[in-house]
N, C-alpha and C positions, 0 to 999 in steps of 0.2 A: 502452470497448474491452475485449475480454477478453484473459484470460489468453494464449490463442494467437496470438492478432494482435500482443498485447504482446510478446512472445516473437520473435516476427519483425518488429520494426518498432521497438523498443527496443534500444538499444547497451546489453550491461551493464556497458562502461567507463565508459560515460558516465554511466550510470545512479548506480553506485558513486561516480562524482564527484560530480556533484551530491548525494547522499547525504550525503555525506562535509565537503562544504563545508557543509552543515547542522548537522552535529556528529554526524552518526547513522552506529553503529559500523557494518562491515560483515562478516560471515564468509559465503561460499558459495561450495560446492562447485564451479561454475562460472556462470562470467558470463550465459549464454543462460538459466541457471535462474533467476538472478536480475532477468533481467528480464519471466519473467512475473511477479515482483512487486513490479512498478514502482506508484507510488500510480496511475497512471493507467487501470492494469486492474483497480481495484476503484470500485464504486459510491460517492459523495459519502456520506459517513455521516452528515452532517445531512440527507439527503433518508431514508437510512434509518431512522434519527431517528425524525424526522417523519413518516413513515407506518406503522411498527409502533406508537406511540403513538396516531396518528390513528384506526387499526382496532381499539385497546383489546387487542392483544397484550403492550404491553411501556408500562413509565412510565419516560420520562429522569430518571436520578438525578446523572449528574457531567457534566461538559463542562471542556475544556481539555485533555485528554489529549495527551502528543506523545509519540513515536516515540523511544526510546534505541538503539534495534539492531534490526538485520535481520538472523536467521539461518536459512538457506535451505541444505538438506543433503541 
């Protein structure tokens, strides 16, 4: 999904709640902004991963990474 569609197809009440019941802080400016940056408008980052490694652009160094806040302004 992109950003735009995310944006009109994502609640960012809802978005923020589920966020939130994750443990991950929330600050932004308004709720429509924050949902085009819902996880679901960005690319699976094991697939991108996996293919800038694959082409010999880039070599995975950590994994496990998670999300403490989201701040969108």
């Amino acid at each position: 999904m992109s950003r735009t569609k995310a944006k009109h197809e994502i609640r960012g009440e809802t978005l923020k709640k589920e966020l939130e019941d994750q443990g991950i802080q929330i600050r932004a400016g308004s709720l429509t902004g924050l949902a085009e940056e819902a996880p679901a408008a960005y690319k699976d980052v094991d697939m991108v991963v996996e293919t800038v490694c694959a082409v010999g652009i880039a070599a995975q160094s950590r994994r496990g990474l998670k999300p403490v806040a989201v701040i969108k302004g």
